[in-house]
N, C-alpha and C positions, 0 to 999 in steps of 0.2 A: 823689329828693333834695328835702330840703324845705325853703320859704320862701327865705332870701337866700342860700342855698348853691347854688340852681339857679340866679341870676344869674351867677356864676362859671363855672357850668361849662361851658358853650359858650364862651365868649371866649376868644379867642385870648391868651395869655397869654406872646407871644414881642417881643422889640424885634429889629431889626435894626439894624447902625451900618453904616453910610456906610461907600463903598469904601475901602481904604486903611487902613482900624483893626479890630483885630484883637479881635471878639466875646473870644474865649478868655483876652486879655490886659485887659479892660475889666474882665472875673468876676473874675482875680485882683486885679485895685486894687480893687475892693468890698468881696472880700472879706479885704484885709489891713487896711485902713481902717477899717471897718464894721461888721465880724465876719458878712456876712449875704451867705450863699451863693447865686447863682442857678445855674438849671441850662446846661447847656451844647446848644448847636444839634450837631444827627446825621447823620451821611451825608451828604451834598450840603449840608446849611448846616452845617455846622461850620468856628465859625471866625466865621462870619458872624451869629450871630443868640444872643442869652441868651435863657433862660425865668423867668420866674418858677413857683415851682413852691410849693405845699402842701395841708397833707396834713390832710381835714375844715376844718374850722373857720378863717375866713378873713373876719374883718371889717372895718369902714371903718378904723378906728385901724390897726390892721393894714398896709392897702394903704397909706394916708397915708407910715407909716414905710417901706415898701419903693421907693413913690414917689421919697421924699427922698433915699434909700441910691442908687438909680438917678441921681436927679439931680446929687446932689455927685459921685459915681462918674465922670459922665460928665466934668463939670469938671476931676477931677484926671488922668483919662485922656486928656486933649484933645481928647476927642471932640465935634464941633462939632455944638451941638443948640442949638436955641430955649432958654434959661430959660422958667420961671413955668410950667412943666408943675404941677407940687405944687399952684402956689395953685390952678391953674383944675382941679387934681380937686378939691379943697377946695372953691370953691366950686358945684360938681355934686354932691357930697357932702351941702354946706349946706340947697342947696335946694331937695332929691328929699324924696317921701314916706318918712318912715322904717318898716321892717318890722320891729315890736319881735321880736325871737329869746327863744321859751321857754328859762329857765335849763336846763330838762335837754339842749336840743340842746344848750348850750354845755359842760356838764362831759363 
């Protein structure tokens, strides 16, 4: 895999929610709000855990907006989480070296 795409692909790319709320009912408020699906925990954590999930091509704008989709989600699901997740990858985002990405990786 090459350049910013190999930063993604080892990470764990799963949230878990706190006892008592329902992973599976958190994906639907996102995604009837939102329009933006995550995927669902398997076997033994279902129930328990969302993924984010995509497919190639995955960049900062990108995560920012899925960030945000996760964080109001959380809010209107009542799921009891820190705010200001968004800004503090925003500013990690801001002020990392950036890996310009060749136009042909991106079409």
């Amino acid at each position: 895999m090459p350049g910013p795409a190999r930063a993604f692909a080892g990470a764990d790319r799963r949230g878990r929610l706190p006892e008592g709320h329902d992973a599976d009912n958190f994906r639907k408020v996102v995604l009837e709000n939102f329009d933006m699906s995550l995927g669902t925990g398997l076997n033994k954590i279902k129930g328990k855990v969302f993924r984010i999930g995509h497919i190639g091509h995955f960049n900062d704008l990108m995560l920012m907006g899925t960030l945000s989709g996760i964080e109001m989600g959380l809010d209107l699901a009542k799921v009891p989480h820190r705010s200001g997740g968004v800004l503090a990858a925003m500013e990690v985002l801001k002020n990392r070296d950036v890996v310009a990405m060749p136009k042909s990786a991106v079409a």
